[in-house]
N, C-alpha and C positions, 0 to 999 in steps of 0.2 A: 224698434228704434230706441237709441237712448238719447237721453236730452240731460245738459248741462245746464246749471246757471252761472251767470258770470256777476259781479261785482254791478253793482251802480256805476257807471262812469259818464261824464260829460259829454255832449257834444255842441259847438259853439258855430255858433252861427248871426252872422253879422250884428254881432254887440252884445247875445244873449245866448245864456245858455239850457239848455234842455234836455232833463235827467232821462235815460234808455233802459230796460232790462236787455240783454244782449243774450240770446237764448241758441246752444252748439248740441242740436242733434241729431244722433248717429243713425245709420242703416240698421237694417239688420244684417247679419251676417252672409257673403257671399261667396257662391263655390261654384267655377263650374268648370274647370278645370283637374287634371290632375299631374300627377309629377311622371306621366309617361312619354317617350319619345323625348324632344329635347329638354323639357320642364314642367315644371305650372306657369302657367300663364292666366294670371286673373285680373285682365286689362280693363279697366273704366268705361274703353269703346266697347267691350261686348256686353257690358248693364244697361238698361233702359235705365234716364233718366227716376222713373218714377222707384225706380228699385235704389237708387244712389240716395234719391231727396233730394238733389238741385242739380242745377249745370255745371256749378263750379262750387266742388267740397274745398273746405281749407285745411281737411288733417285725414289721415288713413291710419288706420292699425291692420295688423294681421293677426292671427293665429295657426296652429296647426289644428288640422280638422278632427283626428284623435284624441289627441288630450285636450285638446282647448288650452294649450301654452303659449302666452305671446310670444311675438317676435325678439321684444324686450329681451328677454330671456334666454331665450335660443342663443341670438345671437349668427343665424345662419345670415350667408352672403346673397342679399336678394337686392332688388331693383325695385326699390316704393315710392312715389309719390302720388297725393290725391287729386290731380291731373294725367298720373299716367297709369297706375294701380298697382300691380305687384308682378314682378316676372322674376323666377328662379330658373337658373340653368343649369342641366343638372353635371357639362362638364366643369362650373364655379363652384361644383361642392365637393370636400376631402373625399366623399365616399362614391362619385360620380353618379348620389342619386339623390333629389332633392325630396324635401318631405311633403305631403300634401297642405297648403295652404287656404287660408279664406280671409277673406277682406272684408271690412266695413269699414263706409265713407261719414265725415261729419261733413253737416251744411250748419253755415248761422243765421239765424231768423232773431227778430226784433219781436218784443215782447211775450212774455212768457203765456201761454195761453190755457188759459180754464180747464179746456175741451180737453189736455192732458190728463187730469187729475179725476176728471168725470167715470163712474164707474164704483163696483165694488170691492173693497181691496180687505185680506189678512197678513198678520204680520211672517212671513216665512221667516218661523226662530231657529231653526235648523241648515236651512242649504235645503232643502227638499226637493223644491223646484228652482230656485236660482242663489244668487247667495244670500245666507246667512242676515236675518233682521231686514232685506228686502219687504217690499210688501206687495202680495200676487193676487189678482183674480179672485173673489169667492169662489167660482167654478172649481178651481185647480185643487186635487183632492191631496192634502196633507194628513201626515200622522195624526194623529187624537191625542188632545193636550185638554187639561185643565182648563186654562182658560190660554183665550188668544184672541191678540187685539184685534178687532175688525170696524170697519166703519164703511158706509155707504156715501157715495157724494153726487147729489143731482143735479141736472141742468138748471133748474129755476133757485138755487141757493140754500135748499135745504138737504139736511145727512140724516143721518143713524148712526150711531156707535154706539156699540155692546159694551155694555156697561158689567163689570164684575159684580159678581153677589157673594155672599157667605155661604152659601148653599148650593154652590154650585148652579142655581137656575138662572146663569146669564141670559141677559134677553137686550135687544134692540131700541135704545130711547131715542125720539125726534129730537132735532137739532136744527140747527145752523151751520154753513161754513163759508168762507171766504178766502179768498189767496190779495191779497198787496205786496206787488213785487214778488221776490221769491216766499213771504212769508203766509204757511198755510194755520187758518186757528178754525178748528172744529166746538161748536158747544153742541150741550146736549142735556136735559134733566134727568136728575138723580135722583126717583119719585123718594126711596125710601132714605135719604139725608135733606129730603127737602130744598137740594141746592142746584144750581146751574154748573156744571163744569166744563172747564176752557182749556183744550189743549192747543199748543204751539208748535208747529212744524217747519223748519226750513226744506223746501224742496232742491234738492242736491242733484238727481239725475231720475231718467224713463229709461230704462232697459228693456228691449220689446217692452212686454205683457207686462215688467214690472215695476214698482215707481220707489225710489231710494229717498227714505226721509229722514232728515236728522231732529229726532226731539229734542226742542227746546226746554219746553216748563208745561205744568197744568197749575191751574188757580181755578178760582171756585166766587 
């Protein structure tokens, strides 16, 4: 699933008002269809709600199941909305054969939740497993790098983050972390500078397995 944040915005209600995190996210990717006989047909009535994420999405994308190209792009003549899902026909296409598609639905939920970010994450600096400066799974087996960021995040408020050495012998230091609103800060001790260090995240998007973070700053 991937998950958006949205801006702070208002909501007023009889004389006062009261600030929301507005949180948009997405399915995972869906196929079950293919482009034989009259088309694809990959209608929102044949997904289980639990596979969509709510009863009523407010946006749809597609891809091609091949490249993984949006629709954006293509530009092919299809049938999408996130109440009706995707239908291609395949006598609407120049070549009378549509290409195989897949959908994913967004639902928006109020309040950006914890239980996201809970888990252990490395920075994928390549595209390995999803895109590029992502950050994936400790599980998920990447190239071998010098160093790479990683940090652990638990349920009751405490992390680990691998901390850089001179010597190559990165290791694990206990910490802290917290999220207010979208903004995530990790601490953790730096036995050998004797200091605390504070890094700054804004949480941007959940891609399935992955979680997209933009850094802010570290201070100390």
């Amino acid at each position: 699933m991937k998950l958006f944040i949205k801006p702070l915005i208002s909501i007023f209600l009889v004389g006062f008002s009261l600030n929301a995190l507005s949180a948009v996210i997405w399915s995972d990717w869906l196929d079950r269809d293919n482009q034989s006989g009259n088309g694809d047909y990959e209608l929102k009535q044949y997904f289980s709600q639990s596979a969509i994420g709510c009863s009523n999405p407010i946006d749809i994308q597609a891809r091609e199941v091949e490249s993984k190209t949006s629709s954006d792009i293509l530009l092919k003549p299809l049938i999408m909305s996130p109440n009706y899902g995707l239908a291609c026909i395949n006598s609407w296409t120049p070549n009378t054969q549509c290409l195989d598609w897949e959908i994913r639905f967004a639902c928006e939920f109020w309040d950006l939740d914890e239980q996201h970010l809970i888990g252990e994450w490395q920075k994928d600096l390549w595209g390995e497993v999803s895109e590029a400066g992502l950050y994936v799974p400790l599980s998920h087996s990447l190239q071998p790098a010098r160093y790479r960021e990683a940090f652990k995040l638990y349920a009751n408020g405490t992390a680990e983050f691998k901390v850089l050495a001179s010597n190559d012998a990165h290791y694990f230091s206990d910490g802290q972390w917290n999220l207010k609103g979208d903004m995530l800060e990790i601490s953790y001790w730096i036995k050998y500078r004797n200091v605390t260090s504070y890094h700054l995240y804004r949480v941007v998007s959940k891609q399935g397995s992955a979680l997209e973070l933009e850094f802010i700053t570290q201070y100390y």
